[in-house]
N, C-alpha and C positions, 0 to 999 in steps of 0.2 A: 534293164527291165527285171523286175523282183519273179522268182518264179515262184507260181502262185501253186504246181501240185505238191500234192501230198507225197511225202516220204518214199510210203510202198509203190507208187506210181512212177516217183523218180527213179528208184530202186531198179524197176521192170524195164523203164524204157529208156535211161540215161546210156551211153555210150553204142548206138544199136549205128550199123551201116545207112546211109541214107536209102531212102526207102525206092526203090527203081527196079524194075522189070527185070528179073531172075538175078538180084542181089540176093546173097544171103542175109540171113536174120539176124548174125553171130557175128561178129568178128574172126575172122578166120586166125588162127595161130602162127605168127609169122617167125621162121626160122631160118635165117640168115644173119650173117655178123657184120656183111657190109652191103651198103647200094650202088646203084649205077649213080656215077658223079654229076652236079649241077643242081641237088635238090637242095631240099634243108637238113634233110637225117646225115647224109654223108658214110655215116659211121654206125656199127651196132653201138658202141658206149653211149651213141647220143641220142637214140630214140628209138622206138620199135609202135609198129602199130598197135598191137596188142597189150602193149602198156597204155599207149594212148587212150583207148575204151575204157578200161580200169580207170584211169584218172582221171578219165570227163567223167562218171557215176560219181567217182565218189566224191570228186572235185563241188558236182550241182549237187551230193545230199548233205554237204557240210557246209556250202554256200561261198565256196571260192576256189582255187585252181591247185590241183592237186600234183605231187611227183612222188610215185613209187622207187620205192627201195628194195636193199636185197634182202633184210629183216627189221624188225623192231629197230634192232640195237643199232644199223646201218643210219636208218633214220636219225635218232637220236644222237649219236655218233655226230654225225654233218652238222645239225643244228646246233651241238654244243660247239663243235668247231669254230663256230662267227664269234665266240666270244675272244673280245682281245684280252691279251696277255696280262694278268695281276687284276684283270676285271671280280664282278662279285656276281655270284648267280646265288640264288634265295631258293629255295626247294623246301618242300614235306620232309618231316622228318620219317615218313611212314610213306613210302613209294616204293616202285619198282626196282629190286634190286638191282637188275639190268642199270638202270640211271644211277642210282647208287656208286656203284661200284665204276661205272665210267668217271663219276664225278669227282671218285675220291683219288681216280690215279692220273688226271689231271692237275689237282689237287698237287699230288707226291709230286709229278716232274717240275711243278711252280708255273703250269700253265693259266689257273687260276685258283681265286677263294671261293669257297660254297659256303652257306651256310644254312643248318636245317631249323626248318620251324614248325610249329604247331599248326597246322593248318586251319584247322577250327578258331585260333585264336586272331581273328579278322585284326585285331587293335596292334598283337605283336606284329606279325605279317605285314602289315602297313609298313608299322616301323620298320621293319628291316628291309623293306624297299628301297629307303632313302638312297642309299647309296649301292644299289644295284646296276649293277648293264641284262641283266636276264632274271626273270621270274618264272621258275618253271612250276607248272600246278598239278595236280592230278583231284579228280573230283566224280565219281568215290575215287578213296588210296586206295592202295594194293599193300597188304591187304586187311588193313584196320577199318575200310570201306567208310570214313571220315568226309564228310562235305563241306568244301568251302564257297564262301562268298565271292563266287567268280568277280562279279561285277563289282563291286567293290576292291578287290585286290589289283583287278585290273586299270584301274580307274586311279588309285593310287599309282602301280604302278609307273605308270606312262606321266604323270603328273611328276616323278623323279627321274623319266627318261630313261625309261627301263623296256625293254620291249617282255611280251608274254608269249609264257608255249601252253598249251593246253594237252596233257596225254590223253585222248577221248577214249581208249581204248575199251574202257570198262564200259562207260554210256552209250558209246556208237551217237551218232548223229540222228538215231531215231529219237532219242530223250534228251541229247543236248547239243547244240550248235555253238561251241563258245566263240568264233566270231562275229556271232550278231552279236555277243556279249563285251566284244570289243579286244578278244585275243588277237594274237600277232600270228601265230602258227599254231598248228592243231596235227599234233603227232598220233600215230597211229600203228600197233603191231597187229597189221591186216594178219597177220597169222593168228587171231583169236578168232573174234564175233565179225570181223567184215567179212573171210574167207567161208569160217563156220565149220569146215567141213574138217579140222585137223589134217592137212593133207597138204600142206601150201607153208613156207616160210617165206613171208615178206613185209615191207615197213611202208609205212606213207608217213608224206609232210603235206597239211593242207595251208595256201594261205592266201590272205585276202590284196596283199599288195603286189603288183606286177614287177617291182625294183625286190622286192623278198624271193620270189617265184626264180628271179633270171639267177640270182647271185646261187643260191639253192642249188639251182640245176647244175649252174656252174662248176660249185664241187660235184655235185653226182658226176658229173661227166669227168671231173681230173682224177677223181679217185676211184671211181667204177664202181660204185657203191650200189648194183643195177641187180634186177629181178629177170628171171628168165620169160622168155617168154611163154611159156607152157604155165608157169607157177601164176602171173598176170592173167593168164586167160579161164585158170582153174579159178583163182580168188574172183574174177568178174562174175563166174558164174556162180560161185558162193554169195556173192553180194546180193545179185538177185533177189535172194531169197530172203535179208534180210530184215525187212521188219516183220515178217511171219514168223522166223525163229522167236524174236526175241519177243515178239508177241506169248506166242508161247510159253516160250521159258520163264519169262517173266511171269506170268500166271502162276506156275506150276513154283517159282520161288516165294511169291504169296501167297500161297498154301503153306508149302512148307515150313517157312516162318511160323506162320499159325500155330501147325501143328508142335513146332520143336519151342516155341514159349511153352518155358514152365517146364518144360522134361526134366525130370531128377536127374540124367547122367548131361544137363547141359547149364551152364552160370550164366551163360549171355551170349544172345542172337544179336547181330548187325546187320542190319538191311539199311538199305539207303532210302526207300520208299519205290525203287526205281530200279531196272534194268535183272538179268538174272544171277547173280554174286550175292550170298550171303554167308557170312563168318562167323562160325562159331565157337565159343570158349565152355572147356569141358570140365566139367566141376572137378574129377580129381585128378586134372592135368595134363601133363605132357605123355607119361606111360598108357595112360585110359586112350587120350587119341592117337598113339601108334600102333594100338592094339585096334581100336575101332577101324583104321582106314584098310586095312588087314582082312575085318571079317566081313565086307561087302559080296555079294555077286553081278551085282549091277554097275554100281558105284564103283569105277575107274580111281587108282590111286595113281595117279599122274600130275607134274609139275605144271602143264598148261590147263589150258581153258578156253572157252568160248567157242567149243565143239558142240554139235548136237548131241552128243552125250554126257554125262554129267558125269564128275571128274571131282574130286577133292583132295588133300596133302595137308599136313600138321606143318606150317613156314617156318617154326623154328627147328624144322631138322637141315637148314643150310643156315651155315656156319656167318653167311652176309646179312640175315636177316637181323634187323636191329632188337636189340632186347627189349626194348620199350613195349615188344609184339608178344602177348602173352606166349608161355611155352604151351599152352594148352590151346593154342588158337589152328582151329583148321578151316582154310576158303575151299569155299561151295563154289564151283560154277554146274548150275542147274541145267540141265539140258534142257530134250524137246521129248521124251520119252511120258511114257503115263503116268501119271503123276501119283495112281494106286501103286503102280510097279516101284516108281522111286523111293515112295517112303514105306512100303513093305521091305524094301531091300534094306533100306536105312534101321529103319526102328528093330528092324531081327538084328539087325548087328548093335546096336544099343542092347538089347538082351542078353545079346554072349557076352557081352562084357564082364562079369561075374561079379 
């Protein structure tokens, strides 16, 4: 049965205790490492309740069955693990360093070939499917904020016998679902915009097949690649909240666009149309934006994102970031704050610039 609610409604009431005579509201926090024997859990490595609600939400707002991690990189880690030996996995040239960097020391031991592409360039991408076993996507990048032809890549894809990952991370499942689009798996570092709240380090795998789901878990559980239960129960209740965040902040990143088109201390805004990530490139470069990210009072100079606060970083001051990434390039993640205060905060520090 297709489920017919809205987002913010799945958001509110996905993973809630059944509903009976002085149950709680909440899933209670369960903190124990092992059960009494004869059930299914057995073991803490192999289930906790409190994970359980975290991954029925987010499992029904991405449209299939979810398993949390112990971060991002846990997640991503496990999935790239299925690829077999001397295989080909196809990736963005302009992603998550996190991916990157896993992929390239894969790569060095001779576990497998990557190889990176234009993502924008639908016709290359195809081609380089052909002989893939893994297409992994990201859509917006990180942090060229670049959008690709999910459906199409995907579609090729599978047509070469390639399965797809989709990293939702930046869009959230409020603005895109890529298994209705026909992805294989749908990765997630719930420590951004699912959790919300900067407070939480954890990773999801979303995916539509039950033979994907078993094998998945199956490493989670040999490798312990598992999220506490406290950090599960923090990020559930961050979830909650999210498609009002990103309501939000999304608002407040379509202003600011606005406003910063055309600013003399900026060459070019990147918006995707969608979600709250915008990138900007600073007209006299790399020195202008590490002095700018500097003379903020608002604006957080920090490596993450997808907090209620808003948070920016120049990506070419880590040595992984591909050079292809202007040096003068700094990602925006827009918070939920007022959107006078943000670019009052912003536009004073475009003034000291000198």
């Amino acid at each position: 049965m297709v489920d017919s609610r809205k987002p913010a409604t799945i958001a509110v009431h996905a993973g809630r205790p059944d509903r009976a005579a002085d149950q709680p509201v909440n899933v209670p926090i369960t903190m124990t490492s092992t059960y009494v024997a004869g059930g299914e859990l057995e073991y803490g490595r192999y289930g906790n309740p409190s994970w359980a609600a975290f991954e029925e939400a987010l499992g029904e707002l991405e449209g299939g069955r979810a398993l949390s991690f112990a971060s991002g990189m846990a997640a991503i880690t496990t999935v790239l693990d299925l690829v077999g030996n001397d295989a080909l996995v196809v990736a963005p040239q302009h992603s998550y360093t996190g991916t990157q960097l896993a992929l390239g020391d894969l790569e060095a031991r001779g576990r497998l070939r990557s190889k990176l592409v234009d993502i924008t360039d639908t016709e290359a991408v195809v081609a380089a499917c052909e002989d893939a076993a893994l297409v992994w996507l990201e859509s917006p990048t990180n942090p060229a904020l670049e959008i690709a032809d999910l459906a199409a890549i995907v579609a090729a894809a599978h047509d070469s016998g390639a399965y797809v990952v989709v990293d939702n991370t930046f869009a959230t499942p409020v603005y895109q679902r890529p298994l209705e689009l026909g992805a294989d798996i749908v990765v997630h570092s719930a420590t951004k915009y699912i959790s919300g709240h900067s407070d939480v380090l954890m990773g999801a795998v979303v995916v539509g097949s039950d033979e994907l789901y078993g094998v998945l878990k199956g490493r989670r559980d040999l490798q312990g690649a598992i999220p506490g239960p406290f950090e599960a129960y923090l990020a559930l209740r961050g979830l909650r909240t999210l498609p009002l965040r990103m309501e939000r902040a999304a608002a407040n990143a379509v202003e600011l666009v606005r406003r910063l088109d055309g600013h003399p201390e900026v060459a070019e805004v990147r918006y995707p149309g969608f979600g709250a990530m915008v990138s900007i490139v600073m007209t006299r470069g790399a020195l202008a934006a590490d002095l700018l990210v500097h003379k903020t009072q608002l604006w957080l100079h920090a490596t993450s994102l997808g907090g209620v606060e808003s948070t920016f970083e120049r990506r070419r001051r880590w040595k992984a970031e591909p050079t292809t990434i202007p040096e003068g390039l700094i990602r925006l993640s827009v918070g939920i704050e007022d959107i006078e205060d943000i670019w009052a905060d912003l536009s004073s520090a475009f003034d000291r610039l000198g």
